[in-house]
LUMTI-284155 format. One record per residue (C-alpha): residue in one letter; x, y, z. Coordinates in steps of 0.02 Angstrom, whole numbers, plus 32768, in hexadecimal, padded with zeros to 4 digits. Layout:
% LUMTI-284155
<pt residu="A" c1="X" c2="Y" c3="Z"/>
...
% end
This chain:
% LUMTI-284155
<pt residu="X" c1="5D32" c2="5740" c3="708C"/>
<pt residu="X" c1="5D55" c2="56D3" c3="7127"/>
<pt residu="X" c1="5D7F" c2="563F" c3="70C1"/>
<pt residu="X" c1="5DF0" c2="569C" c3="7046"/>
<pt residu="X" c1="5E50" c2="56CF" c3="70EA"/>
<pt residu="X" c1="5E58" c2="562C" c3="7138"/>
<pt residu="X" c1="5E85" c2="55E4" c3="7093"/>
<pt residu="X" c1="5F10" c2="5669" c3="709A"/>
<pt residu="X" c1="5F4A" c2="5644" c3="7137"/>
<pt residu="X" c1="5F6C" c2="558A" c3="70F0"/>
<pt residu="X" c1="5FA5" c2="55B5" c3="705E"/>
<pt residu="X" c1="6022" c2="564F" c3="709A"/>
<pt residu="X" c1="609F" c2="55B2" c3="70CF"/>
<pt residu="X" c1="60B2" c2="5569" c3="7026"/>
<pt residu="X" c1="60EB" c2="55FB" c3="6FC5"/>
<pt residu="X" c1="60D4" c2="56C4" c3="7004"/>
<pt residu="X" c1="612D" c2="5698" c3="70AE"/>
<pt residu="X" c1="6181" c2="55FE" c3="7084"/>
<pt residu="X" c1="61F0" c2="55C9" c3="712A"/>
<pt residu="X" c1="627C" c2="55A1" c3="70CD"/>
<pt residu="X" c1="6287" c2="55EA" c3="7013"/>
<pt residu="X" c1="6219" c2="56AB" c3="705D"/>
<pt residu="X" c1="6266" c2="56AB" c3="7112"/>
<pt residu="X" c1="6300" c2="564E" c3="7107"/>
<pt residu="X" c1="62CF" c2="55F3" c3="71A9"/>
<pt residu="X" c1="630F" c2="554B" c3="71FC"/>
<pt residu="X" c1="6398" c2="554C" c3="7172"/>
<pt residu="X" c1="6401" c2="54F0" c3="71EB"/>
<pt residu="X" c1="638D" c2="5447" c3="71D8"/>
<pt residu="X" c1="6376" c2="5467" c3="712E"/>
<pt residu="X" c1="6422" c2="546C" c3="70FD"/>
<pt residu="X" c1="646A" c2="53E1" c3="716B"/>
<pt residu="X" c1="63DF" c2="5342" c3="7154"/>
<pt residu="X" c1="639F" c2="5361" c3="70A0"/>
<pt residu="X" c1="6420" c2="52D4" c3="704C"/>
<pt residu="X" c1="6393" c2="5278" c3="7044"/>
<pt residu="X" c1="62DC" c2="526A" c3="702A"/>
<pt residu="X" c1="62B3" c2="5209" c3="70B7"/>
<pt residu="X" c1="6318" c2="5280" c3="7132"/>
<pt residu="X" c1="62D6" c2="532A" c3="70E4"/>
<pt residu="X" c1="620A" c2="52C7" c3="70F9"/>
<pt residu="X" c1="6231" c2="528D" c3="71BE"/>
<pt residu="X" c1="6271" c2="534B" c3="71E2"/>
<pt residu="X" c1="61EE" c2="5392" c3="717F"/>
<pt residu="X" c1="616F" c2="5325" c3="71DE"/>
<pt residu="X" c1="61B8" c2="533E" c3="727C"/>
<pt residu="X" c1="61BF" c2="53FB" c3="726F"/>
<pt residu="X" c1="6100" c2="53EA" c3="7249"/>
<pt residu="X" c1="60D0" c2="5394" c3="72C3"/>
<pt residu="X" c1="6127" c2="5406" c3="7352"/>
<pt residu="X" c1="60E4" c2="54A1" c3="7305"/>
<pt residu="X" c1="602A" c2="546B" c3="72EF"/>
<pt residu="X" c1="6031" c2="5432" c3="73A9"/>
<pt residu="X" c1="6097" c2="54B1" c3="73E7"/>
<pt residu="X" c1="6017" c2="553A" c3="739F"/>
<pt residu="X" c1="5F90" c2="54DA" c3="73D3"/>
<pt residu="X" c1="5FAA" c2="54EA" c3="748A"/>
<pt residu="X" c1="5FF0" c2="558D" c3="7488"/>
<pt residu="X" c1="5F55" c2="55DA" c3="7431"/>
<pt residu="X" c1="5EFD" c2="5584" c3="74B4"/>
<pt residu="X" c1="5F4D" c2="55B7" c3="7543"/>
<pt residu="X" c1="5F95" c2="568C" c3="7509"/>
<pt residu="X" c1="5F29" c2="56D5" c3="7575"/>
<pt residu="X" c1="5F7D" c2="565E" c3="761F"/>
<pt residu="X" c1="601F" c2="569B" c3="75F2"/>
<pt residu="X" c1="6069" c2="572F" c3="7634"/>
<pt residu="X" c1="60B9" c2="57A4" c3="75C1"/>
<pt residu="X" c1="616D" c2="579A" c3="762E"/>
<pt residu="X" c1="6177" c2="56E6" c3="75F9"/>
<pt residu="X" c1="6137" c2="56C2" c3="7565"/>
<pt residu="X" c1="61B7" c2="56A2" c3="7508"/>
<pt residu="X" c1="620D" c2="5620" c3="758B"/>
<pt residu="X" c1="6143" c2="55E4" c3="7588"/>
<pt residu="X" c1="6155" c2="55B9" c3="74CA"/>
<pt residu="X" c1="61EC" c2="555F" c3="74DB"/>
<pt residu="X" c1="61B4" c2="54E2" c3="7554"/>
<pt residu="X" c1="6115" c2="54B8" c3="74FE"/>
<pt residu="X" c1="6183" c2="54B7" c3="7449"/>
<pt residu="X" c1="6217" c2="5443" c3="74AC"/>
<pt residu="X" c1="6177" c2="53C3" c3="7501"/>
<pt residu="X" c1="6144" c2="53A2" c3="744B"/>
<pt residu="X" c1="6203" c2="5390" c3="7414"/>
<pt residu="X" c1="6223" c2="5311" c3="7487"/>
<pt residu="X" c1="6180" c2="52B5" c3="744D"/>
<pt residu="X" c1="61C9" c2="52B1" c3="739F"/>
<pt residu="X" c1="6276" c2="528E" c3="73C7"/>
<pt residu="X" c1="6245" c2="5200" c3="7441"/>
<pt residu="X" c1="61AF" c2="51B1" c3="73AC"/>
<pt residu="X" c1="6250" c2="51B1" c3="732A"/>
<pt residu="X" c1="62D6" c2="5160" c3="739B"/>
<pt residu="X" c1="6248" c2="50DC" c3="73C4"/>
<pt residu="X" c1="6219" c2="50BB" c3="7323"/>
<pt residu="X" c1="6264" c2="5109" c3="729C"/>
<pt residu="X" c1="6323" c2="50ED" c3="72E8"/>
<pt residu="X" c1="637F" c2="5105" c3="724C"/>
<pt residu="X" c1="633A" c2="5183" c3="7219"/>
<pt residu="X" c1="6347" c2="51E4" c3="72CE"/>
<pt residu="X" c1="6416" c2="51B4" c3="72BF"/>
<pt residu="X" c1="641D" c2="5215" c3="7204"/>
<pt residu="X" c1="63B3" c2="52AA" c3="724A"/>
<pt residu="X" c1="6444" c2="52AB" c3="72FA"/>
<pt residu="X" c1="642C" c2="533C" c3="7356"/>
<pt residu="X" c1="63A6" c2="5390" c3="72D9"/>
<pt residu="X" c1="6302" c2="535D" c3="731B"/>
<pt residu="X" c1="6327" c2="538C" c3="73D3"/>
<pt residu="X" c1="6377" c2="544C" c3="737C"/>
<pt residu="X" c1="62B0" c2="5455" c3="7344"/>
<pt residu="X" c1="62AC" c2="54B1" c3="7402"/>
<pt residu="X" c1="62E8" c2="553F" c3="73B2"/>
<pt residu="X" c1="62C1" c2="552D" c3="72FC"/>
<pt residu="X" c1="628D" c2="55F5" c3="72CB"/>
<pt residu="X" c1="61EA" c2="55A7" c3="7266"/>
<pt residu="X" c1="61B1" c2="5567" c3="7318"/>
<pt residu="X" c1="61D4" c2="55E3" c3="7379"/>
<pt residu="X" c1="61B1" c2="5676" c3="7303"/>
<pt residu="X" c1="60F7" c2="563D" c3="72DF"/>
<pt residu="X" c1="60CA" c2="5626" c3="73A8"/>
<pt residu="X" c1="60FF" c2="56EB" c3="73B1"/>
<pt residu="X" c1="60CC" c2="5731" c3="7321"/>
<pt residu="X" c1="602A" c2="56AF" c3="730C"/>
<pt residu="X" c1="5FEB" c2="563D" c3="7388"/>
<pt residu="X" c1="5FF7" c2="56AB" c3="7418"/>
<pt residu="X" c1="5F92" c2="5739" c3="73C5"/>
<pt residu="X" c1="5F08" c2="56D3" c3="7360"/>
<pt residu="X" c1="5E84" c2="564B" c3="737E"/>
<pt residu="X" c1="5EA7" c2="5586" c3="7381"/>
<pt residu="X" c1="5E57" c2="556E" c3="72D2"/>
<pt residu="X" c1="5EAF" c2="55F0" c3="728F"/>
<pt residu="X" c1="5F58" c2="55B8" c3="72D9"/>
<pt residu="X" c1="5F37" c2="5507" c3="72AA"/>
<pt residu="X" c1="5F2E" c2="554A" c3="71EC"/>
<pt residu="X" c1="5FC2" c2="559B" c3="71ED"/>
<pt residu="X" c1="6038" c2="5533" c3="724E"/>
<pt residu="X" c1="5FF7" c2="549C" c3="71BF"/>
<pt residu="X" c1="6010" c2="551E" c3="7133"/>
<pt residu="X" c1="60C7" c2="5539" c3="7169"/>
<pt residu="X" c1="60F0" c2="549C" c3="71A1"/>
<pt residu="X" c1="60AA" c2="5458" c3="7107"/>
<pt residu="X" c1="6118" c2="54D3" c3="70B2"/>
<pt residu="X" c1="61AF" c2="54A7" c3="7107"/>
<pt residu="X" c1="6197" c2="53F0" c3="70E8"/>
<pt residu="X" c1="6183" c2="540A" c3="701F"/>
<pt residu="X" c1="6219" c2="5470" c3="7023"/>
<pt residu="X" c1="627D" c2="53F6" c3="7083"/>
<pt residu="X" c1="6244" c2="536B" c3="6FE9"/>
<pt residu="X" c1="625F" c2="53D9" c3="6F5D"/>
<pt residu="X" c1="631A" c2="53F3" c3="6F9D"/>
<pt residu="X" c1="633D" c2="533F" c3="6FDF"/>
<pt residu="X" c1="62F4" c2="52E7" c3="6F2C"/>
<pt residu="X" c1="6363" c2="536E" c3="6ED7"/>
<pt residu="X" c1="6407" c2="5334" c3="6F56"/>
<pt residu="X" c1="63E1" c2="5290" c3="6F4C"/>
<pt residu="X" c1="63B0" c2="526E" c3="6E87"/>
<pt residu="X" c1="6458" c2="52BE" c3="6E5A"/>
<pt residu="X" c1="64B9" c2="5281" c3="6EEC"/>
<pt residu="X" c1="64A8" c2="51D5" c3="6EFD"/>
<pt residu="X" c1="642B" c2="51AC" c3="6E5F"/>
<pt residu="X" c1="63A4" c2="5170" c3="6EDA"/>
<pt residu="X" c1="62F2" c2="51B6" c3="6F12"/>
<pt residu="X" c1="62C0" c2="5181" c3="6FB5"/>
<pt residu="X" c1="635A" c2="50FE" c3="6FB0"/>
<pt residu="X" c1="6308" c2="50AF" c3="6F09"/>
<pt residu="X" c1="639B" c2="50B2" c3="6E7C"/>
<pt residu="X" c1="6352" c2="5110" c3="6DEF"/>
<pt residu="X" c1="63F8" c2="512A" c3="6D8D"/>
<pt residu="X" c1="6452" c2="50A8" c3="6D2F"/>
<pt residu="X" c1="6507" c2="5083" c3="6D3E"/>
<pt residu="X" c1="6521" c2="5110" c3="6CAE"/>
<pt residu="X" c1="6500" c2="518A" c3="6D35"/>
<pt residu="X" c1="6582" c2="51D4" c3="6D94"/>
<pt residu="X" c1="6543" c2="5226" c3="6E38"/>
<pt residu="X" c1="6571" c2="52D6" c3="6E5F"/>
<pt residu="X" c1="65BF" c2="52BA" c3="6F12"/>
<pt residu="X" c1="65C7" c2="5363" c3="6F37"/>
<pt residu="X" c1="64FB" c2="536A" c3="6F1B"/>
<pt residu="X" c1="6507" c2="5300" c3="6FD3"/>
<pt residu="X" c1="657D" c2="5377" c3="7022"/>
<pt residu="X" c1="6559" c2="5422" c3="7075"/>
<pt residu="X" c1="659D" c2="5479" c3="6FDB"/>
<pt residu="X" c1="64F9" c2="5426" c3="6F72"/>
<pt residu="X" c1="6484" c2="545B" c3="6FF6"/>
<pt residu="X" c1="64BF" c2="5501" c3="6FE9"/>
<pt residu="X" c1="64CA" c2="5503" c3="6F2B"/>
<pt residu="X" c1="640B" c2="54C2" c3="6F1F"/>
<pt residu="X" c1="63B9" c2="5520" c3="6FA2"/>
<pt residu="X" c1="6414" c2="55CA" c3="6F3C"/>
<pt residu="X" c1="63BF" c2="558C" c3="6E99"/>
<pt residu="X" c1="6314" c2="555A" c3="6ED4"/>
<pt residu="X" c1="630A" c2="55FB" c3="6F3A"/>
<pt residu="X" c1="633D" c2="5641" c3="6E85"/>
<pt residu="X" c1="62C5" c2="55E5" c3="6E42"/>
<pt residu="X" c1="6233" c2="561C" c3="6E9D"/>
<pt residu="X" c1="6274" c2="56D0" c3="6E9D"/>
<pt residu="X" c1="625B" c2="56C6" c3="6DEF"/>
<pt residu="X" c1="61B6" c2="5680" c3="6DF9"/>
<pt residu="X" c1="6163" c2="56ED" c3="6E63"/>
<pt residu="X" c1="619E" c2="578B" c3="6DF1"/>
<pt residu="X" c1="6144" c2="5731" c3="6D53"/>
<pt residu="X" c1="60A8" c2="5714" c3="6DBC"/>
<pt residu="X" c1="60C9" c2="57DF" c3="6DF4"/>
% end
């Protein structure tokens, strides 16, 4: 029984309580940096990272926080781990931080983060917390590639900046504009609608 729940916990992020296509959270990222693959992976991986860490230390430490502060709490430990990210990409990854601007250091208050320290971390064990800040983050990330190969494929004929299309193809430019992102995220959240009344 306690390993069907744990493997719940994991799993919950994936599909039940997806972040993005179940709670409509951190729509903002997902809409601005999936126009490609490589963008939509370095968010995703970001995003992980800061939540697993975030809800690591916060599980640790609930009990040394007062109740009056909690919240402010959070946000320091979620903004520490933000600037570890944002600092790692700039070092090494710097074109990548350019494309992502002003979207990794917005992770400080992403509603994924945030909402799992307050309605998770802070009221569970680390283990526990650990499993289901890598179930959503994992879930999040998948999203993220699912859009950005959909964006990308059609929008520019590459996958990960490899041509796959030949000179027959004519990309969809709009695919690479914020009316695309909009117009895929509305189908695959159709899509999965869909799917999770067959599987009802």
């Amino acid at each position: 029984m306690a390993e069907k729940t744990i493997s719940n916990e994991f799993t919950k992020g994936l599909w039940s309580e997806n972040p993005i296509f179940r709670q409509l959270l951190g729509l903002c990222p997902t809409l601005a940096v999936t126009n490609a693959v490589v963008n939509g992976l370095a968010m995703g991986a970001a995003t992980t990272f800061v939540l697993l860490f975030s809800s690591i230390v916060i599980s640790s430490i609930k009990k040394l926080i007062p109740n009056q502060v909690r919240i402010a709490s959070f946000i320091v430990v979620i903004a520490t781990f933000v600037t570890v990210a944002d600092r790692f990409l700039a070092a090494f990854f710097p074109d990548i931080s350019k494309a992502l601007g002003p979207y990794v250091p917005l992770i400080v208050v992403n509603c994924i983060i945030l909402g799992r320290q307050e309605a998770f971390s802070s009221k569970n064990p680390v283990f526990r917390s650990i499993i289901d800040a890598l179930g959503m983050g994992i879930g999040f990330t998948i999203s993220l590639l699912i859009l950005s190969s959909i964006r990308e494929i059609l929008g520019n004929g590459t996958f990960f900046g490899i041509p796959l299309t030949g000179a027959w193809f004519k990309p969809w430019l709009i695919m690479i504009l914020p009316p695309g992102a909009f117009f895929t995220l509305g189908l695959l959240m159709g899509i999965f609608k869909y799917l999770d009344k067959k599987r009802k």
